[in-house]
LUMLUMGU-848707 format. One record per residue (C-alpha): residue in three letters; x, y, z. Coordinates in steps of 0.02 Angstrom, whole numbers, plus 32768, in hexadecimal, padded with zeros to 4 digits. Layout:
ALAXYZ ...
This chain:
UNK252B9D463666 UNK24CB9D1535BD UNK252C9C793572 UNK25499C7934B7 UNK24EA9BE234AC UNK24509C3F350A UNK24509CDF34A7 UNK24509C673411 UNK23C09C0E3441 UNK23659CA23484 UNK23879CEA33C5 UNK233D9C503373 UNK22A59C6233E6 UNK22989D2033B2 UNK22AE9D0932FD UNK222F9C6F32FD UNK21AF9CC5335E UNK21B09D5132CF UNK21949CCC3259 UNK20EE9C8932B9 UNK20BA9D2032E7 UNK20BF9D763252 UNK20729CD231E8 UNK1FE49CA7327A UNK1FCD9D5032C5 UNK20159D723389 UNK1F669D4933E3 UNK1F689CAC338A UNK200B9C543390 UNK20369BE73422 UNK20D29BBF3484 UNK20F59B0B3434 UNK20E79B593376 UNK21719BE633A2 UNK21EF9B4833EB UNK21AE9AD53362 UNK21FC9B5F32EE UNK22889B813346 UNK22BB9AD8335B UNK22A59AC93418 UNK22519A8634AB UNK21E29AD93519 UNK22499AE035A7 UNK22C89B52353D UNK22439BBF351D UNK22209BD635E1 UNK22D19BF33607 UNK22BB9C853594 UNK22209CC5359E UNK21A19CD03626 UNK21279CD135A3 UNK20EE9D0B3503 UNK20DB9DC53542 UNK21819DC3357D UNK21C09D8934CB UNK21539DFA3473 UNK21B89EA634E1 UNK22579E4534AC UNK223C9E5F33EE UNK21E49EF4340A UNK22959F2F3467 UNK22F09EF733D2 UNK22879F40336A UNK22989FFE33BA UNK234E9FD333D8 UNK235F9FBB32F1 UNK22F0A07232E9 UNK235AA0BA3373 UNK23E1A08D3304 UNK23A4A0BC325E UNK238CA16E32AE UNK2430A17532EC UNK247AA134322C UNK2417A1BC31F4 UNK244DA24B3266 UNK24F6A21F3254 UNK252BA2293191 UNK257CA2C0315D UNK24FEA3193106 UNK2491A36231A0 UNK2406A3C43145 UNK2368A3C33173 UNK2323A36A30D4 UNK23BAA2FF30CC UNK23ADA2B43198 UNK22ECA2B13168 UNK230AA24A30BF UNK237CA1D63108 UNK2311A1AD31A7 UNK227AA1853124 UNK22F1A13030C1 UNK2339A0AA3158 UNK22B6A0AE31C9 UNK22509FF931F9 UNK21AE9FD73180 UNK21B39F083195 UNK20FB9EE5316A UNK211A9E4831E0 UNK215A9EB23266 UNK20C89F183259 UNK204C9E86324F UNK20869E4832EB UNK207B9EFF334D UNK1FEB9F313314 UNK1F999E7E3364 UNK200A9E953405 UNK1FB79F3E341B UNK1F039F18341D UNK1F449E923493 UNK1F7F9F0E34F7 UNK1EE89F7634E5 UNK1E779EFD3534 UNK1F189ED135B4 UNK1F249F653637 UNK1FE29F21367E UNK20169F0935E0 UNK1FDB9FA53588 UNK20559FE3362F UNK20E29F8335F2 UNK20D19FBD3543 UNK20C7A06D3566 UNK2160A05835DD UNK21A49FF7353E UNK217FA09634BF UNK21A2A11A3540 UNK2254A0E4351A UNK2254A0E83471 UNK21F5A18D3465 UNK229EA1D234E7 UNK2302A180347F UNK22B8A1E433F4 UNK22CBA2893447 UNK238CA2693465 UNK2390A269339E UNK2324A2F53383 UNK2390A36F340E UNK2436A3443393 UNK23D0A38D32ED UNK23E8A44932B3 UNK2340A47432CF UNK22FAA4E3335E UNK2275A470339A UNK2214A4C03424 UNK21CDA4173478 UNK223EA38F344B UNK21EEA32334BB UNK2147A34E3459 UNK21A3A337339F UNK21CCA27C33D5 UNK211BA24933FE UNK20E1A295335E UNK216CA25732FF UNK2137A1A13340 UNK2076A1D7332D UNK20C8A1E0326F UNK2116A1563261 UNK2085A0F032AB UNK2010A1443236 UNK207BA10F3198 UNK2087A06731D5 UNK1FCFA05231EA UNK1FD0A083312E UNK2053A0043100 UNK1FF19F8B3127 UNK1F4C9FBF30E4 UNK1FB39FDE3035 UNK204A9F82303A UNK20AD9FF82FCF UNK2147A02B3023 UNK2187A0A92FB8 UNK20E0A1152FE2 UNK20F1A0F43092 UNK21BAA147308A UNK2160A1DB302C UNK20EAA1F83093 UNK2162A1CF3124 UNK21C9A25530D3 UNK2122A2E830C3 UNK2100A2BA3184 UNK21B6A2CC31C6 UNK21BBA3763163 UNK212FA3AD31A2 UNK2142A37C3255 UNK21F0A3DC3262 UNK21D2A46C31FB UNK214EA49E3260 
């Protein structure tokens, strides 16, 4: 059982680790700088985290747990048309430059990282079935759901790439928008 008091510092470590990561970049910050900003030892750290990998798949959890639940705000308002569910996901969905900083480091690291690339693809694998639970409840007769959610996140990666190369969020929703049309109009 996760005490209060746990969960709470296991939060601060999270929301602090965004911070350094984001500022220093995830390859560079270190152990002591994430409990420096968090206002804790070390040792709270370890009884957290078995390292910084491990804390990394913990935001990136929360992370696909906040899109999982844009999608399902999305799905779930009253007006289900197609260009109204596809608005509304642009509209909500996650574009947090920081966010986006820090994944896009965390992937190379996993790129050069065979056991980690594992973990991360176990780690996306959810979110992409997570995806195609969403798709299945739209009016659309999608042929390969399965397929639609990995190109739907091919999307969304795609437009986040270009986030950060522009840093203009309204034309990242747009062309959010154009891709999501495309992708389920097919």
């Amino acid at each position: 059982m996760v005490t209060r008091r746990r969960a709470e510092t296991r939060g601060r470590l999270l929301d602090a680790a965004l911070r350094v990561f984001a500022d220093k970049g995830w390859g560079q910050a270190r152990i002591e700088e994430i409990c420096e900003a968090a206002g804790y030892t070390r040792g709270a750290f370890y009884s957290n985290f078995a390292s910084l990998d491990e804390l990394f798949f913990a935001l990136y959890d929360d992370r696909a747990e906040l899109i999982a639940a844009q999608l399902t705000a999305a799905l779930a308002a009253p007006d289900r048309s197609f260009r109204s569910v596809i608005a509304r996901t642009a509209d909500t969905l996650l574009l947090d430059r920081d966010w986006l900083l820090i994944k896009t480091d965390f992937l190379l690291h996993a790129a050069r990282n065979p056991q980690v690339a594992g973990r991360l693809a176990e780690h996306r694998a959810r979110l992409r079935e997570a995806i195609e639970q969403r798709l299945a409840t739209l009016p659309l007769d999608l042929p390969d759901v399965p397929g639609t959610a990995r190109a739907v996140i091919a999307a969304y990666d795609g437009v986040t790439v270009q986030l950060l190369l522009d840093a203009d969020v309204n034309a990242a929703r747009a062309w959010l928008t154009e891709l999501l049309t495309t992708l389920l109009v097919r």
